[in-house]
N, C-alpha and C positions, 0 to 999 in steps of 0.2 A: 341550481346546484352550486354550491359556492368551494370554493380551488382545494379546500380539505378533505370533501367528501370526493371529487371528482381525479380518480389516478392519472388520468389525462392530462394535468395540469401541475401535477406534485412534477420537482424535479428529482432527478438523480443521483444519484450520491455516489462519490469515489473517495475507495480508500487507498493509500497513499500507503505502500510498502517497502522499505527499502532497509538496505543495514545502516547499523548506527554500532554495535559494538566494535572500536577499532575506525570506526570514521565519526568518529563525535564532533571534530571541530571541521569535518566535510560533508554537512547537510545542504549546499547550494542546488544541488538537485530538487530537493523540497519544490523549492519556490517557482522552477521553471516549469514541472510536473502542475503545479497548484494551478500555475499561469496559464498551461493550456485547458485544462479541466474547467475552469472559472469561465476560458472562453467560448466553451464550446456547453457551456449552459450547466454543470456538475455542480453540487455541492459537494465542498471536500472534507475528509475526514483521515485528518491526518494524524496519527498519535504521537509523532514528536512534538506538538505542538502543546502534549498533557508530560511528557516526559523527561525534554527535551533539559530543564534544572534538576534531575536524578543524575544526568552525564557529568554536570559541571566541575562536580566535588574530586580530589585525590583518589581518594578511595578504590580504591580495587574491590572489586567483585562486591559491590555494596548491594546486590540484591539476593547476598545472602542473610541481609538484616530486615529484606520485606518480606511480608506476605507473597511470599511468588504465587501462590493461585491466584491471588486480586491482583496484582498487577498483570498476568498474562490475560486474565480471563477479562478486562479492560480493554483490551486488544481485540480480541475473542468476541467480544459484543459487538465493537468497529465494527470487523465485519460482519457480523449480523447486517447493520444497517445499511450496510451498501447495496450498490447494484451491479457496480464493478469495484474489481481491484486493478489497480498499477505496482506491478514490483517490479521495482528499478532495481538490477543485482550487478553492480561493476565489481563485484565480489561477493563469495556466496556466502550465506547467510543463513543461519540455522531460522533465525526466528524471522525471517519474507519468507524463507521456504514453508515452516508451516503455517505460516498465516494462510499463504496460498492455495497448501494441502486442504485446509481449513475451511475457507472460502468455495475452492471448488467443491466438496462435498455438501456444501450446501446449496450447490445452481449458481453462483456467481459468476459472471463471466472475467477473465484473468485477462489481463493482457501486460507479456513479461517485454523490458527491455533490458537488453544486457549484450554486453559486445565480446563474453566470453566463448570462446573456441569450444566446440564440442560441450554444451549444456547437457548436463545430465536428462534422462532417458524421462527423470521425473518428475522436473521443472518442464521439458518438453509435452509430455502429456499430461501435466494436471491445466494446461494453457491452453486458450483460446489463440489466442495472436502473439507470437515472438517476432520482437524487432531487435533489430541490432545495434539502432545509433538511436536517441531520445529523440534528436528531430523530427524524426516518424511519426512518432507520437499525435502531435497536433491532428494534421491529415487522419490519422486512423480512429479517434475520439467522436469524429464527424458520422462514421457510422452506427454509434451508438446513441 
């Protein structure tokens, strides 16, 4: 049986949630998230890394000059392919929250960190695991 046909052997995939409108030039989370994922065996699937020169430009509200159903539904796929999600929310965020929304309705398992006070009722229940500080992270990856 060779490692394509055998699910036992395919890795896992995580996708990588977090906001970006309003934190464009504070994506260093990315890479720490990636860092524990990668080590704990995930393939990552992050979409700032397809996005991430749409932020660069002046421009205000420049995604009312795309196709907004291909660029959400781009996202929308992401998760398709995962197996988990990570939303990192140090602020909330319309588009990790329905990713999330998203993700969970189709069986993905969530797991939120975010170190804000009283998380809404439905970031709380669309989640498997809430953590408070990212360092968590690592340790709790190991059970998946």
């Amino acid at each position: 049986m060779s490692i394509l046909s055998d699910p036992q052997k395919m890795k896992k995939k995580a996708f990588i949630s977090g906001p970006i409108l309003g934190m464009e030039t504070n994506q260093g989370y990315r890479q720490k998230i990636t860092a524990f994922l990668r080590r704990a065996d995930f393939d990552v699937i992050d979409p700032w890394n397809r996005e991430k020169v749409l932020y660069k430009g002046d421009d205000r509200c420049w995604w009312d000059k795309v196709p907004t159903f291909d660029f959400i539904q781009r996202d929308l796929d992401d998760a398709d392919r995962c197996d988990i999600m990570v939303v990192y929310l140090p602020i909330l965020s319309a588009g990790a929250c329905m990713e999330m929304f998203y993700a969970k309705m189709k069986g993905k398992k969530i797991i939120v960190v975010s170190e804000i006070d009283c998380l809404s009722p439905w970031i709380i229940a669309h989640s498997d695991i809430v953590l408070k500080n990212i360092d968590q992270l690592e340790d709790t990856l190991k059970k998946f």
